[in-house]
KEPAMI-363499 format. One record per residue (C-alpha): x, y, z; residue in three letters. Coordinates in steps of 0.1 Angstrom, whole numbers, plus 2048, in hexadecimal, padded with zeros to 3 digits. Layout:
<pts>
XYZALA;...
</pts>
This chain:
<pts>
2671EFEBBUNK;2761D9EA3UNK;2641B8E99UNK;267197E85UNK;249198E69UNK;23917BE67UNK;239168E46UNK;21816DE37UNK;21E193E3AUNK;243194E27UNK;22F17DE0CUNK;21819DE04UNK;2371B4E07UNK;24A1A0DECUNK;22A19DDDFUNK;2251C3DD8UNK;2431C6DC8UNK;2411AEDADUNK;21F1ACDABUNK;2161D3DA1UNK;1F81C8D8DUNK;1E41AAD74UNK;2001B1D60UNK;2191ABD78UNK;20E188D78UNK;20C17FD56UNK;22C18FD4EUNK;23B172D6AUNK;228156D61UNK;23015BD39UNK;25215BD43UNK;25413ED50UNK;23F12CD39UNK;25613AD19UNK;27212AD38UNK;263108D35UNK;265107D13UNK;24610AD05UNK;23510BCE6UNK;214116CEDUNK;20C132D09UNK;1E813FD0BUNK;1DF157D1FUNK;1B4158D2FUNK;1AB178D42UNK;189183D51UNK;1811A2D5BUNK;19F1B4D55UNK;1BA197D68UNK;1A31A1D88UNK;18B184D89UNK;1A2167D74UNK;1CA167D64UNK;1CD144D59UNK;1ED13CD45UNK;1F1118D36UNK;20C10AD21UNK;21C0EED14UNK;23E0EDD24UNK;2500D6D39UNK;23E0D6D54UNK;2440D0D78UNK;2470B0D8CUNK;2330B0DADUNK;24D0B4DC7UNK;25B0D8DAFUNK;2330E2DB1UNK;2350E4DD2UNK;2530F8DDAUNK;24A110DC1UNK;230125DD4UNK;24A12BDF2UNK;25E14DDF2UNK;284146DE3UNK;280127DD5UNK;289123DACUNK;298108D97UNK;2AE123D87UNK;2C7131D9CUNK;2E111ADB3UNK;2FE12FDB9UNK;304157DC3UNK;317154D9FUNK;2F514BD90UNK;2E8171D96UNK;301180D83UNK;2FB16CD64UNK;2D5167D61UNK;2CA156D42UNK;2A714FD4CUNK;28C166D49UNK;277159D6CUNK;290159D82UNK;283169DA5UNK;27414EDC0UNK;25A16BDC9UNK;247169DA6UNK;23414EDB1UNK;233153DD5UNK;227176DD2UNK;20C16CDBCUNK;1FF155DD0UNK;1FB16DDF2UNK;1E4180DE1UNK;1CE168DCBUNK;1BC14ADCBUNK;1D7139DB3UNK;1D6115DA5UNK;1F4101D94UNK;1E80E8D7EUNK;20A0D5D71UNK;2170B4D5FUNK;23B0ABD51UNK;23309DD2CUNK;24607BD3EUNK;22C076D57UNK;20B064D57UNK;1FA07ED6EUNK;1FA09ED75UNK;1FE0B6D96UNK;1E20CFDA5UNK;1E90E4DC2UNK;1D1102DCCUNK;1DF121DE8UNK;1CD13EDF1UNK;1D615EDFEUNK;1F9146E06UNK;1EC12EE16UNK;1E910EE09UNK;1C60FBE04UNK;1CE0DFDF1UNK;1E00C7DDBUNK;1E20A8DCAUNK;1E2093DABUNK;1CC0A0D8DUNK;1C5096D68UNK;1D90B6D52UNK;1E60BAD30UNK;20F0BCD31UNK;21C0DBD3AUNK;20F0F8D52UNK;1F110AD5CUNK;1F0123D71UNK;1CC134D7FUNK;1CC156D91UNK;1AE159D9FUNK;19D179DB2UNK;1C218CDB5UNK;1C81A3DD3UNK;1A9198DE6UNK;1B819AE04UNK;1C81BCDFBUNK;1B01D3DF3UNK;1CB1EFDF5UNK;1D61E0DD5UNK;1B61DDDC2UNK;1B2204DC9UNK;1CF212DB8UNK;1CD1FDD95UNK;1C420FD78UNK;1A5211D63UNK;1961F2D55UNK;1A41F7D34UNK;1C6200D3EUNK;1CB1E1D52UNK;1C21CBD35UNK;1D61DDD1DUNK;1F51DED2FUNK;1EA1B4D32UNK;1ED1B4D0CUNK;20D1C7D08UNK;21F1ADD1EUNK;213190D08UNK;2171A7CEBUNK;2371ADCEFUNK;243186CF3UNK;23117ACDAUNK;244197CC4UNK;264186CCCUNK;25F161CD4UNK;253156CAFUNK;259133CBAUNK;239133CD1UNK;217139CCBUNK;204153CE0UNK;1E3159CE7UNK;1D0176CFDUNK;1AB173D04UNK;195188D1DUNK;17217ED21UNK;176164D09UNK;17C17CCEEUNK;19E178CD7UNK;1B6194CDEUNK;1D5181CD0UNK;1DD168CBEUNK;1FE161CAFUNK;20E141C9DUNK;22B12FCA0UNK;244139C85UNK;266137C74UNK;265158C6BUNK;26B176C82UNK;258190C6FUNK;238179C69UNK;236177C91UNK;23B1A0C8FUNK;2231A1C72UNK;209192C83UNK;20B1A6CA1UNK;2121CBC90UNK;2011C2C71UNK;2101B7C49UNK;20F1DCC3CUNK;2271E6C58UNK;23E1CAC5CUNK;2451D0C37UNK;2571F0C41UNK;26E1DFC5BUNK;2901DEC54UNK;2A51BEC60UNK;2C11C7C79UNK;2DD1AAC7DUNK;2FD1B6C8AUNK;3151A5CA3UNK;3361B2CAFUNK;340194CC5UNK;3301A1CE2UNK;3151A9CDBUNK;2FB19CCC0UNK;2DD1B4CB6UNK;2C01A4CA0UNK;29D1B4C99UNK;28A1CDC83UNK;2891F0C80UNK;26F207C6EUNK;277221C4FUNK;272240C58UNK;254242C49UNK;24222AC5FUNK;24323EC7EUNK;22923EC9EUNK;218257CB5UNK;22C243CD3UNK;24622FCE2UNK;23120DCE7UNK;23C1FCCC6UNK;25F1FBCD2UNK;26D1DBCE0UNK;28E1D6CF2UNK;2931B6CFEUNK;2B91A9D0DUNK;2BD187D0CUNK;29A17DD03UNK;28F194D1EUNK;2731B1D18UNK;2851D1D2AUNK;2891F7D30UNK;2A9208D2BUNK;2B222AD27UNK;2D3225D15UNK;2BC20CCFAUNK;2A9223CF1UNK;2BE241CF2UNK;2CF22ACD5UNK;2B5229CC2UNK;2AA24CCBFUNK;2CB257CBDUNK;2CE241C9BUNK;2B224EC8CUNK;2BA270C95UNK;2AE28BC7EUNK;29826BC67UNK;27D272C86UNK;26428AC7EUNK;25729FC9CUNK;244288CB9UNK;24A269CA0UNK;25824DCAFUNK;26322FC9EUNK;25A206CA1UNK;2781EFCAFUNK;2761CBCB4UNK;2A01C2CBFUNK;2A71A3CD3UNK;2C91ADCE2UNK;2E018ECEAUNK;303194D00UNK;316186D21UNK;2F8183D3DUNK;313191D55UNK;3131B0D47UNK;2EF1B5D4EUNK;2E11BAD6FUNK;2BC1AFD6FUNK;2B71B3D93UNK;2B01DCD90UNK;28B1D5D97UNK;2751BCDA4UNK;2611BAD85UNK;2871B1D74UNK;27A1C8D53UNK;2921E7D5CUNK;2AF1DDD5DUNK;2D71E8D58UNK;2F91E5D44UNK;31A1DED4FUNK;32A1F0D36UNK;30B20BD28UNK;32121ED11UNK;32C1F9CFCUNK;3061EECFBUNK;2FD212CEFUNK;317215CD5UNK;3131F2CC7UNK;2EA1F8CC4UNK;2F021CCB3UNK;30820EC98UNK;2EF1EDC90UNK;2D6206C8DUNK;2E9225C78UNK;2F7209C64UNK;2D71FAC5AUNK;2C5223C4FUNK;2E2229C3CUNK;2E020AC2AUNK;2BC207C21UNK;2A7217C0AUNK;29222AC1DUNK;27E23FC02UNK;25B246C0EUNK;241230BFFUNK;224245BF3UNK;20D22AC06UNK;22122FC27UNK;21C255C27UNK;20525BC44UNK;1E4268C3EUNK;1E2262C1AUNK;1C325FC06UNK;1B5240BFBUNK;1C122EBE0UNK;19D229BD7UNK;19524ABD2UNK;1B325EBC8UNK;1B2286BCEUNK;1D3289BBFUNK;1D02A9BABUNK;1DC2A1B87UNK;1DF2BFB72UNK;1D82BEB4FUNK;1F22BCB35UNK;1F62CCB17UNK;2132B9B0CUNK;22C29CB18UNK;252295B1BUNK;25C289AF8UNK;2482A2AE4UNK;25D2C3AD8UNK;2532E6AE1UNK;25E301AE8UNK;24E307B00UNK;2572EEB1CUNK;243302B3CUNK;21E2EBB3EUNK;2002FEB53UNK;1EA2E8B69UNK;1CD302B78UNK;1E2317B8EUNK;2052FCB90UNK;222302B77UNK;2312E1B6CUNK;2562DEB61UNK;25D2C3B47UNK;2742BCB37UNK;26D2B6B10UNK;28729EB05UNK;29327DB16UNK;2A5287B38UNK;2C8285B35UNK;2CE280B5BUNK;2CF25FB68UNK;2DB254B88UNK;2DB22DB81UNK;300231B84UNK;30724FB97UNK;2F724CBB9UNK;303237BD2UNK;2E323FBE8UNK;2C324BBD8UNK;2AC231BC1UNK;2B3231B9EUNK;2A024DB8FUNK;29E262B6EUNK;29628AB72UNK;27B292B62UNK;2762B7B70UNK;2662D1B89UNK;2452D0B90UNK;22F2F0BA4UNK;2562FFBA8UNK;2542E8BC6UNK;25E2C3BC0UNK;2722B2BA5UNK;263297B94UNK;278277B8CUNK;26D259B7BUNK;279234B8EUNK;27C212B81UNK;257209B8EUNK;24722AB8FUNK;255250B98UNK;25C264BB5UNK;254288BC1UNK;27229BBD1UNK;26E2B9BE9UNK;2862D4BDFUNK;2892E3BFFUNK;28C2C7C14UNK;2A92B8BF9UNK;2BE2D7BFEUNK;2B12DAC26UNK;2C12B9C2BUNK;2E32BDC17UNK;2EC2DCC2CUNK;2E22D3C4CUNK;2FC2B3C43UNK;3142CBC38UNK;3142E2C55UNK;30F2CAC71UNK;3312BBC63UNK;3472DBC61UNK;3362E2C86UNK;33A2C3C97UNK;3612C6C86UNK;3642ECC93UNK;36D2F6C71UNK;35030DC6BUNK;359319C4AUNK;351341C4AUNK;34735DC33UNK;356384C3CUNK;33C39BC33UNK;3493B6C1AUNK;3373CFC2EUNK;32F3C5C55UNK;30F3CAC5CUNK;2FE3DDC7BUNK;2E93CFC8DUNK;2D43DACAAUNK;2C83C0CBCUNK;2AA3C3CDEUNK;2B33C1D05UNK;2B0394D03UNK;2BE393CDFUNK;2DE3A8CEFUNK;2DF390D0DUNK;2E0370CF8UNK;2FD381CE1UNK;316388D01UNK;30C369D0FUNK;313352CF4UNK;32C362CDCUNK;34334ACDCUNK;329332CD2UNK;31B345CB8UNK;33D34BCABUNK;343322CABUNK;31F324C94UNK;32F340C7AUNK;327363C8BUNK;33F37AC95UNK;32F395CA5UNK;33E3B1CB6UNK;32E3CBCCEUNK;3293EECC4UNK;31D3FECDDUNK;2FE400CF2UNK;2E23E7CDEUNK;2FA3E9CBEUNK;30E3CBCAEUNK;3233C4C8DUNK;31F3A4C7CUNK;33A39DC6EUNK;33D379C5FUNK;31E35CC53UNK;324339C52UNK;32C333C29UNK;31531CC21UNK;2FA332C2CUNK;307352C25UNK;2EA352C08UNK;2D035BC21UNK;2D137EC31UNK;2EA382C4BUNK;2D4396C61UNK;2B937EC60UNK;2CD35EC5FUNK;2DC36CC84UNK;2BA376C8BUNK;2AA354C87UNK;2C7343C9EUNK;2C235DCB8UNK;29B355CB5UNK;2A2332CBCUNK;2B6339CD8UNK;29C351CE9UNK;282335CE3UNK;29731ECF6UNK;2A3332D15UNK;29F314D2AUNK;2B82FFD16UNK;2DC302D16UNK;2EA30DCF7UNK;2FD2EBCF1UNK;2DA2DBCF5UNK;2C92EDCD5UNK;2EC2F2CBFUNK;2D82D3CA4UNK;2B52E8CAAUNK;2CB30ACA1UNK;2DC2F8C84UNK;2BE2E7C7AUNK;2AE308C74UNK;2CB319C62UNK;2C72F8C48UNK;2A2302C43UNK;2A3326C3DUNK;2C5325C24UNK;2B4310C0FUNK;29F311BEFUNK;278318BF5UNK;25C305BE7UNK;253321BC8UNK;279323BBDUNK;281318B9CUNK;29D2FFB9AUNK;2AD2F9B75UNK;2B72D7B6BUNK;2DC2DAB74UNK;2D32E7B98UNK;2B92CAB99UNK;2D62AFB96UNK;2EE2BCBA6UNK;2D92C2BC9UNK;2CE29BBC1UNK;2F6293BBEUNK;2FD2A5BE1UNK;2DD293BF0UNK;2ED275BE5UNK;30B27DBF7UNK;2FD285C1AUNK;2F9266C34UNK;2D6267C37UNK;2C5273C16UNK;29E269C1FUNK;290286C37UNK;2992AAC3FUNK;2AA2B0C66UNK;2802B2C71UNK;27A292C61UNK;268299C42UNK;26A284C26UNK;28028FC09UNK;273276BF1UNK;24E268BEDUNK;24F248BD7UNK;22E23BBBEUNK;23521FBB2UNK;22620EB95UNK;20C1F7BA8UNK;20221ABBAUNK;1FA22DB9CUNK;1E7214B8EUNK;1D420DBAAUNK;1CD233BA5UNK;1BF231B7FUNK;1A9213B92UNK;1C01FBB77UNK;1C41E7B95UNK;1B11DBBB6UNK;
</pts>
């Protein structure tokens, strides 16, 4: 049989869907404080937000008679018209917030306009009202949670560990106080500091003092606008990378959200700068029409949806693209993860027996078991001019047949060989693919190959797509083939065991459609065609794979993310010879 619900039980329905958790609640009562305009929100929690949320700032306040009508279901100063929920440009917009937290706490509102004398107290438990009347407050708005989901014990059950509760507390206020630089935040549990921000002019002092100074010094600024939309924020170098997504902030119209197509955007930018399992930081305030953004996906108004998802996407990936091509993003020796101490240096340095400047003739230096390359006149290469790109750099040589060595304006560089020449061809080839102009090298002499039962398989399945990568292969007869053509600019590396790696990374991805692993084939094709760390590399070849680098659109890491260049600089090095503290 069908039935009415009475109201107390539709309160703690609504009340279960906004209210998921402690953090449910001071995500909705920040919201409306940073709503009120204020200047000041701090945040008081005990025992995890089960005991005591209290949330006071110093915004406008509310007059007695708003107090009042802001505990009952539906009832909000911010939306008048149907047309009003298609263009939200609050952030607290939902008449159950309040409501909902109030049928399942013991909640007090402590409120005063900065225009009135006296202030407004009114105290409801579990819904029902207990009392009300005038008080003596500070202007603005305090709001007490007290013993949340008492009266449903249901509730109490399925939240999470201790420690998870209060640290998903301290991402909400985290991530507002990332944004809102104009209000100072502050998060205490037990009486004991867990935040505290300051109000500031500066965006990246407010990011600073939440992520730290050594980090918000690798952010790069991101200010692009297209008429639609405006994109603001920062964005780390490569190099400053973390184990997981929870440094990355999306927030649409000064609201903290979840979107697919965001960060799709972002990783999509990055592309092949991400090392393996790396994720990078974000903080972008996103600013366009509110009608083209439907907040009212979820309760909790966090997930929400675009209009037009393939504009929002495209806009995003070209701020970001545009800002990593533009930037320097060498790696800083300090910003290498993992690296020793600058107080005690394990740096091998090998022993010379002579230096640049000083004739010999014999320019080949032994350190222990390392062979250094030098070059013993001033370097004639220079690319203060010549690259576009790259720092400005003078080559001084090869060191351990590995890296080349280049001096810089402020201290010198070490370059990976491998990952130089790894990175120019995978560039290279991903252009000629993505173009289906595979250029393609006849062998003189096919070569036979006989391939096993799952090798055979993958050939017939995916010729055509192997032929679209640079092999033609043509059956011979029961397990036999003839390879017949390479891709050119690998056609240096064994035919047999070029194919033979591509069919490997086939095999190893069965589960994947081919389309799906083409960048992980090519990828793989870029490392093993190029120059291995033992090879020598004469001077010409040196500048002319740094020319090429220079050329390519993202010259800092190899297609896994590795850094092609790690930068000393001057202050480094001399921190090193303890010249400096």
């Amino acid at each position: 049989m069908i039935k009415v619900l009475d109201e107390k039980l539709i309160n703690k329905i609504a009340a279960g869907e906004v209210i998921e958790r402690p953090a449910s609640v001071v995500k909705e009562l920040i919201e409306n404080s940073i709503d009120a305009g204020a200047r000041k929100i701090e945040v008081d929690i005990k025992e995890y937000g089960k005991q005591l949320i209290r949330i006071a700032d110093d915004g406008h306040g509310m007059k007695k008679e708003d107090a009042e009508l802001s505990i009952l279901r539906h009832a909000t100063s911010k939306i008048g018209t149907e047309e009003d929920l298609t263009a939200i440009i609050t952030l607290g917009f939902r008449g159950e917030a309040l409501a909902s937290i109030a049928a399942v706490s013991n909640l007090i509102i402590l409120t005063r306009p900065k225009e009135d004398i006296e202030g407004f107290r009114l105290e409801v438990e579990g819904g029902r009202l207990l009392q009300k009347g005038a008080t003596g407050c500070p202007s603005g708005t305090t709001i007490e949670v007290h013993n949340l989901f008492f009266n449903t014990p249901a509730r109490l059950k399925f939240l999470k560990t201790d420690t998870n509760e209060l640290k998903s507390i301290a991402d909400i206020v985290t991530r507002y106080s990332l944004l809102y630089k104009n209000i100072a935040f502050k998060l205490a549990h037990n009486g004991h500091t867990l935040l505290n921000t300051h109000m500031s002019d500066d965006w990246l002092d407010s990011i600073a003092a939440v992520y730290g100074a050594e980090s918000a010094r690798q952010l790069l600024p991101i200010d692009y606008d297209d008429g639609a939309i405006r994109i603001k924020g920062y964005i780390s170098k490569p190099s400053l990378l973390k184990s997981d997504r929870g440094w990355q902030n999306f927030y649409v119209n000064g609201r903290y959200v979840k979107n697919d197509t965001l960060a799709r955007a972002l990783y999509d930018a990055y592309h092949t700068l991400l090392f393996i399992n790396k994720h990078p930081i974000a903080v972008l305030d996103i600013r366009l029409d509110p009608s083209s953004v439907d907040v009212n996906v979820h309760p909790t108004k966090d997930i929400i949806k675009f209009s037009e998802n393939t504009r929002v996407y495209d806009s995003l990936f070209r701020a970001l693209r545009h800002t990593l091509q533009e930037n320097d993003l060498v790696t800083d020796y300090s910003a290498v993860p993992g690296q020793a101490s600058l107080e005690t240096p394990r740096i091998p340095m090998p022993k010379l027996d002579t230096m640049p400047g000083i004739a010999k003739k014999e320019p080949l230096i032994h350190g222990s078991e390392k062979q250094i390359r030098l070059e013993t006149k001033q370097p004639s290469f220079e690319t203060r001019e010549e690259m576009q790109k790259l720092p400005r750099m003078r080559l001084l040589g090869q060191i351990a047949k590995t890296y080349f060595l280049a001096e810089t304006d402020d201290g010198f560089m070490i370059i990976d060989q491998h990952v130089v020449e790894e990175r120019i061809n995978y560039e290279k080839f991903m252009k000629q693919f993505m173009g289906k102009n595979v250029a393609t090298q006849t062998l003189m002499k096919p070569i036979l190959i006989e391939l096993s039962p799952e090798e055979k398989i993958i050939v017939v399945e995916h010729s055509s797509k192997l032929k679209d990568l640079g092999f033609e292969i043509e059956d011979f007869g029961d397990n036999s083939f003839m390879l017949r053509t390479v891709p050119t600019l690998f056609s240096r590396v064994q035919p047999k065991e070029l194919l033979s790696e591509v069919l490997k990374q086939i095999s190893e991805n069965k589960k994947s459609a081919i389309e799906g692993i083409q960048e992980k084939i090519i990828t793989r094709m870029a490392c093993r065609a190029s120059i291995k760390g033992g090879d020598d590399c004469s001077r010409p070849q040196m500048e002319e794979l740094l020319k090429q680098l220079d050329r390519t659109e993202l010259p800092w890491t190899c297609p896994h993310g590795r850094p092609v260049i790690i930068k000393f600089s001057k202050d480094e090095i001399e921190k090193m010879f303890r010249r400096k503290a």
